[in-house]
Every structure is written in C-alpha cells, then in structure tokens.
N, C-alpha and C positions, 0 to 999 in steps of 0.2 A: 808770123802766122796771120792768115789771115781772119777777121771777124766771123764768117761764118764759120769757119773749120775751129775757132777757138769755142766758139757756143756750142757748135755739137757737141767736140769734146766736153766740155760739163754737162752738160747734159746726159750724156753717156753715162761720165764721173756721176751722175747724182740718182740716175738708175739705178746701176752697181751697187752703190751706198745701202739706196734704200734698202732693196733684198736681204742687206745683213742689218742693217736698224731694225726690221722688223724683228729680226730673234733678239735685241737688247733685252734684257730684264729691269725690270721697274728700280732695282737697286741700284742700279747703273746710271737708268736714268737720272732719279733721284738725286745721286751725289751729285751729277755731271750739273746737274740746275742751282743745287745750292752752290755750286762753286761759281759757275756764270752768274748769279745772284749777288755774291759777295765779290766779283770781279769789276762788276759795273759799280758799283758801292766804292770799290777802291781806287777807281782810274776816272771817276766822276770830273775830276778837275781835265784833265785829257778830252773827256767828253766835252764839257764847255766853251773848253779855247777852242775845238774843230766847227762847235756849234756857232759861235762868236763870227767865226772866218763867213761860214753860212748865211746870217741873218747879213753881215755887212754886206754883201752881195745882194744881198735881196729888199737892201734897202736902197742901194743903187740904183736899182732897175725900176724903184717907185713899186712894187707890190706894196697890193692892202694890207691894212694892219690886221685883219682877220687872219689872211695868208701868213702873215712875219708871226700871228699868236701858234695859229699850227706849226710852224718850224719850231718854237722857240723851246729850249731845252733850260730848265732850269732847276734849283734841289728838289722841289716839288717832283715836279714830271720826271726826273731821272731817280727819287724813292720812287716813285708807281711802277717804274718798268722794274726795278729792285724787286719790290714785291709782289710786281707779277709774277716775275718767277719763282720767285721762292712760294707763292701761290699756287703754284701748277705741281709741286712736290707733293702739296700737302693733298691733291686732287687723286680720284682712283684713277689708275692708270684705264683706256677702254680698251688695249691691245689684248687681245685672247679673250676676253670677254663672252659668254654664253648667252647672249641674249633672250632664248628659249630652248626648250630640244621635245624632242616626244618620237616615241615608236611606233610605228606600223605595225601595221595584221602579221607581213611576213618577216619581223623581228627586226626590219632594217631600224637604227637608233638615228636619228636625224640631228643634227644640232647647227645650229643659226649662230657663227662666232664672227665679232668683230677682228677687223683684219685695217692695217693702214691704205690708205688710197695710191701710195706710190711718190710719184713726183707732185709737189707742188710748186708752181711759179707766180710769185707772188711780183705786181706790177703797182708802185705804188709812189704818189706825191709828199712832196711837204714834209709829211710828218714823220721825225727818225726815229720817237717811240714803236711805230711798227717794224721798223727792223731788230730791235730786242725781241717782243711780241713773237714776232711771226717765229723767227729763231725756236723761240721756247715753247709755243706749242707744238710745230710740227715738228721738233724733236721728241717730246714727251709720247706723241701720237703716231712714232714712229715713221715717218715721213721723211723725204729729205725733200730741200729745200731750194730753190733760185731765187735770188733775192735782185730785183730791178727799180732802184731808188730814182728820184727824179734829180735832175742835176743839181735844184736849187738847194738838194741837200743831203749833197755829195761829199762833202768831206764831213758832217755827224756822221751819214753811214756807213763808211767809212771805219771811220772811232770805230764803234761800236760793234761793229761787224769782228775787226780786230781784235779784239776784246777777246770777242766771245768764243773765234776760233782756235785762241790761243787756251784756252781753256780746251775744248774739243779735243784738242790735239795732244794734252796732256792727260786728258782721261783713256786715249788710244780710242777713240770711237772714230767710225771708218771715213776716211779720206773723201771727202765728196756730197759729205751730210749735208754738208752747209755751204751754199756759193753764193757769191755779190758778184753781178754784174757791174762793175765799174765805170765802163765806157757811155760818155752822154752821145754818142752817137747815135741819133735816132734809130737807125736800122735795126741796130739789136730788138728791140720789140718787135721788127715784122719776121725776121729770121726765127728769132725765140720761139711766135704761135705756130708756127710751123713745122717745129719738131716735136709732132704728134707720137713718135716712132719712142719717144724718152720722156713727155712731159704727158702727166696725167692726167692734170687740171691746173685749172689759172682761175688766177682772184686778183681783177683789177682794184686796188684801192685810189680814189682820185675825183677829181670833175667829170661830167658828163661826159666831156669830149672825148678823153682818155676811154672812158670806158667803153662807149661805141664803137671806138677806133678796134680795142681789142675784139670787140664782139664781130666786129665787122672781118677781120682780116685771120680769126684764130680757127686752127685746124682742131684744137683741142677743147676739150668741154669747159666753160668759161662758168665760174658764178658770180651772178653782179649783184651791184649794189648804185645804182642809177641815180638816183638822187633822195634827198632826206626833206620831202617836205612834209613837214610833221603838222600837225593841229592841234590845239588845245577849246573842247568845247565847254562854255560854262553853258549851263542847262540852268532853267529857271529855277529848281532846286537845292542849286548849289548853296554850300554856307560862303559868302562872296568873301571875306578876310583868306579862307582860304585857297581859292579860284584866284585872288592875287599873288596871293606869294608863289601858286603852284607857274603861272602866265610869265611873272618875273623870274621867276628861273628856268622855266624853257628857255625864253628870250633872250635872257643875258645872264645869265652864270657864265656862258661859252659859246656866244654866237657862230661860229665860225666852226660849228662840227654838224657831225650830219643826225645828230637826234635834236638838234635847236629848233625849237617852234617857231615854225614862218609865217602863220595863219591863224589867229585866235578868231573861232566863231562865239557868237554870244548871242542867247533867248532874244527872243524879242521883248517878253514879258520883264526882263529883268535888266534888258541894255537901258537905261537911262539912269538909275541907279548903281550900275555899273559899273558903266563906259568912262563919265566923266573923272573918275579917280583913277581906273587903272591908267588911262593915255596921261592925266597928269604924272604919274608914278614913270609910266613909260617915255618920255620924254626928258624929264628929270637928269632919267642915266643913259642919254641921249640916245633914246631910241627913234626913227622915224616913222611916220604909221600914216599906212594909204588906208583908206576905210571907203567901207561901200556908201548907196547914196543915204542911206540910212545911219550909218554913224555918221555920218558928214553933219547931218540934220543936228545930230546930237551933242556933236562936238565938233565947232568952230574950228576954221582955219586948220582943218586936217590937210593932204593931200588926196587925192580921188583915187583909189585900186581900179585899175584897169585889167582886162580879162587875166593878160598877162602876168599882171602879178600873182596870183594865185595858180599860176604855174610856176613860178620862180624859187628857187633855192637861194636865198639872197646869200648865206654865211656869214651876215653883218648884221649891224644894230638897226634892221629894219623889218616892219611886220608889216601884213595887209591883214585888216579886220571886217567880218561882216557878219551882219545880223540875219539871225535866221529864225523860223515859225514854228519850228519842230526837232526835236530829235530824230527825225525821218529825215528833214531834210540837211541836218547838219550831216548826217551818215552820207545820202548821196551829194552833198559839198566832197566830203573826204573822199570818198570814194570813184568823184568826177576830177579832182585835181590832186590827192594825193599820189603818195611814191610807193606804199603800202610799207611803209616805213615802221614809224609808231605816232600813234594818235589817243590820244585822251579826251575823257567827259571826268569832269565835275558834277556832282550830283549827291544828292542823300537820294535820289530814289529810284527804288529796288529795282522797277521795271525799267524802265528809261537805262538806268546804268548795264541792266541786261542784255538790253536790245540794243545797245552802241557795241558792247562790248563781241557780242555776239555776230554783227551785221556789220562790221567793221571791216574791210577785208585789207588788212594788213599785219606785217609779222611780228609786231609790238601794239596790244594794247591796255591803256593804262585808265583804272578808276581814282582818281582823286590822288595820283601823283603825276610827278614832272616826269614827262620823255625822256629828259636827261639821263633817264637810266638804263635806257639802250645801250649798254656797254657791257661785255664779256667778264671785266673785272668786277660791276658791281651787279651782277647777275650772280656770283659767286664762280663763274667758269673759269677762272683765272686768269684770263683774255680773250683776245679775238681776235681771228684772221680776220673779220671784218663784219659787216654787217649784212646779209643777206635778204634781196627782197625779191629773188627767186620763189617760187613753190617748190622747185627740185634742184637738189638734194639736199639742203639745204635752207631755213628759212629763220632770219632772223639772226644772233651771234651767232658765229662760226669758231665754236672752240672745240675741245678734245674731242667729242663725241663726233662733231661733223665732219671732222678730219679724218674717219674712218669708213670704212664700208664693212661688208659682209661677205662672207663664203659659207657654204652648207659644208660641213664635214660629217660623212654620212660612215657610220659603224655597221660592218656585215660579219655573215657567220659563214660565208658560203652559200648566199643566197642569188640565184640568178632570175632574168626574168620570161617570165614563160608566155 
C-alpha cells in the first residue's frame, strides 16, 4: 500500500473512532487510564531498553546534550507519565459539560455544552513522554488521536505507543482511537496537513523549524507553540536571596525545555549588588552569560549579548542578561523579544508587580516564582498537549478543557420563527 492511501486510511480510521469516543462514559474512561497508568508502571523496563536503542543513536549523530536530556527516559520521567495519567482520572471529565444555558422571551431553553474537537494530529520531536501524554488526554477529552514522533525517537514511541494500545484494545474502546505514525519518511507530515477532510486540528510540538514548516504547508487549523523565550525580571524591590534561587531554577533545573529562562533582566538600581553573585552562582553550574554593555561594566570578562541573542531560544546552559530603568521598560524588553510564553517579576511591590503582571502580554505570567511551572501537570491539569502561545483557541497549557469546543443545544416546545 502505498503512503498516502495508508495515511488516509487512518485518518478515516480516526474520524470514525472519534464519533463513538465521543459517547464514552467517564467510567470507561476512567478504568481505561488506570489501566494505561499501571501498564507503563509494568513494561517500564521494556520502556528503557527501546529508549537506551534511542539515545545511542543520538549520541552517534553528536546531538546536544540538552537534545539527548529531552529524549532521555528514565524512573523519574516514566513515574511522571505514570502519574499523568492516573492524574487525568482523578480530573472532571469536560465532555457534556454545561457551561451556561438561559431561556428566552419565546421559551426557547439554550445551553452552551462542551463537546470534543474531533481529530487531533499531534507532530512532535525528541521527547517520548508526549506520546503517553497526548494518548491520555485526548482520550479522556474524547478525541482521537494521530501520533507523529520524530525519528530520533522512534523506537520509545514505539514502546509506549504499544503499551498503551494493548491496553485500548482490551477495554474494547473503538479501533482507531489512537494511531502512530511510524514511518520517518518525511512525506508523511506534508500528506498528514493536508487531510483537512479527517483531521481537525494539529499541535506541532518541536523547534521552530518544525513548526513553521507545519504552519506553512497545513490545510488544517494548526496551534503553535513557536518558541519559549522566557524572562525572569528582578525589579528593584525584589528580596534578592529570593530573585536567586527563583533565576537558578529557570535557568538550570532543565534548560533544555521550553518554559527555561533565556533572558534575566535586572533594575538598574539594584544590578551591582546583584549581578556579581547571581553570574558567580551562574557559572558555577556552568552556565554561559552574554550580558549587555551594562552588566559587562559590572562584571568582568562576560561575553557581550548581541541583538540576537535576545531573540534566541538557546535550550542550554546559556542566558543573555541586561539591565534595565524601569519596570516599563523591562515590560516592553519582554514584549519586544519575547515568545509570549511565560515571564516573571520579582518584586514585593504591589504596583510594579501589577503593572508587569498586567501589561505583560504573554500566556504565562508569574510574581515571585520560577517559569518552570509552565507545565500541564504542575498546573494541576494533568498534562498537556503542549504549550500554547496562540490567542485562539487556545492559550497557554493545552489540557482537557482545550481539547474541547462547544455546540449550542437549543430545547423548543413548538416554537417557530415569525
């Protein structure tokens, strides 16, 4: 058979599906995730050795070690995808949902219910946590699913994919819920955006280019998520003990994700006091730091941030820093070179922290904690299809709720209109 005729046909297959996923009942759902939950929990060693195959490949090829961190699959990260799901049990279901209703003058009763989106085609690198993930929300949220992992990790997605279908299939939930793309044949991604006629929406997860690409060539409504260049500003009223520790864990808890701080700005009134301790801190745990002509001043033997880097998404142990005059003007810094990601102020004070908070315009923002917590899971939504830095539909984690839409189901008594 050949590739396109095999894609349609799933795609077809995941149409079909969904229409009856949608009438699941939450009980169904429910068991079907605790089982998927303790399935990954039990084939965890299975999981490894596929993931093992993976990183050795990718360490052949010389990828970064940020790149090899995103692949890497280990007990940590495979309990998280565990308890993502078994997190998504415990979450309300939003299928049938009532979001509001009210009646009219001539008795018609209106009601605003949540309803699933249909197909979702999820395009995604690196990282084989998202194929658990994606699995488990857009089955909870009623959806079915295409799954298009990136070759360098292809055989985790694989695992896990396996896993969980085998579970699927033994709850009798319908043929078609859930499909992996297999094939690293590039084509499949331009054939894929173009079956408009079966696919609903697309959520590239990945680098820029990826995502462009998809933007560029999809017939179907796409939600991105473009790049993560976050900010961390300390404001001259910061308590600074705490403006470090919050700086050191944007920057390195997990450089190499896309809510990781790229850019600390810092008062003017308060960079020399500081500057000199966070860059010794930040160096330390090998960070690199290009700093404007102003931290330069302040601290020796930096390298120099050039324009560019304050557009850059590094993913690595490296930050550009610059000093700024205002909470005005850290706001339009962020606002001139961010991804509308998430961006934080440090601050004890009420206005300042208002006015950032406020005049911010991105889909995460944070007072006096770390970015890092751009995440679906520690949002309490159980996960994320990804991060959204759309305004429609969309913005910010992508979990249960935004994997649905609406329909008006309107109650009449014999009412016609005149």
């Amino acid at each position: 058979m050949n590739l396109e005729k095999n894609l349609r046909q799933i795609a077809k297959g995941a149409q079909i599906a969904s229409r009856l996923l949608s009438g699941l009942s939450t009980a169904v759902k429910n068991k079907t995730l605790k089982d998927m939950s303790r399935a990954l929990l039990a084939h965890k060693e299975t999981i490894k050795k596929a993931n093992q195959k993976d990183l050795s490949s990718a360490r052949k090829l010389g990828f970064s070690q940020a790149f090899i961190d995103r692949l890497t699959l280990n007990d940590k990260r495979i309990k998280e995808m565990v308890d993502s799901l078994s997190g998504l049990v415990k979450l309300a279901d939003p299928v049938g949902e009532t979001i509001k209703k009210w009646t009219r003058p001539n008795g018609l009763e209106i009601h605003k219910v949540r309803v699933p989106i249909g197909v979702a085609l999820i395009i995604y690198e690196s990282r084989p946590n998202v194929t658990a993930e994606c699995i488990g929300l857009c089955f909870k949220s009623g959806n079915s699913v295409i799954l298009r992992g990136g070759k360098e990790a292809v055989q985790t997605n694989l695992a896990i994919y396996k896993i969980l279908q085998a579970v699927l299939k033994r709850n009798r939930i319908p043929e078609g819920a859930v499909n992996m793309v297999a094939t690293t044949d590039r084509r499949a991604i331009n054939i894929l955006l173009k079956l408009d006629k079966y696919i609903d929406l697309v959520m590239p997860r990945g680098g820029e280019g990826l995502i462009k690409k998809v933007v560029s060539l999809s017939r179907i409504p796409v939600i991105k998520h473009y790049k993560g260049i976050c900010h961390v500003f300390v404001d001259k009223y910061a308590d600074l003990a705490m403006a470090e520790k919050i700086c050191f864990n944007a920057k390195v808890q997990r450089p190499g994700v896309c809510n990781a701080m790229e850019s600390m700005l810092v008062h003017q009134d308060i960079a020399k006091k500081f500057l000199p301790a966070m860059i010794e801190i930040f160096k330390k745990a090998g960070v690199e730091i290009r700093g404007c002509t102003k931290t330069a001043k302040i601290v020796k033997g930096i390298k120099a941030a050039s324009e560019k880097d304050y557009h850059t998404e590094y993913l690595d142990l490296i930050s550009s820093v610059k000093v700024v005059d205002s909470v005005k003007a850290a706001i339009e810094h962020i606002n001139n070179y961010g991804t509308h990601h998430s961006d934080a102020i440090v601050t004890k004070n009420k206005l300042n922290a208002e006015k950032f908070l406020r005049e911010v315009d991105s889909a995460c923002v944070y007072l006096n904690a770390s970015t890092r917590f751009t995440d679906g899971y520690q949002f309490g939504l159980g996960a994320e299809i990804g991060i959204s830095t759309d305004k429609l539909h969309a913005r910010g984690p992508m979990a249960l709720e935004e994997l649905t839409t609406y329909k008006y189901v309107v109650f009449g008594d014999g009412q016609i209109r005149s």
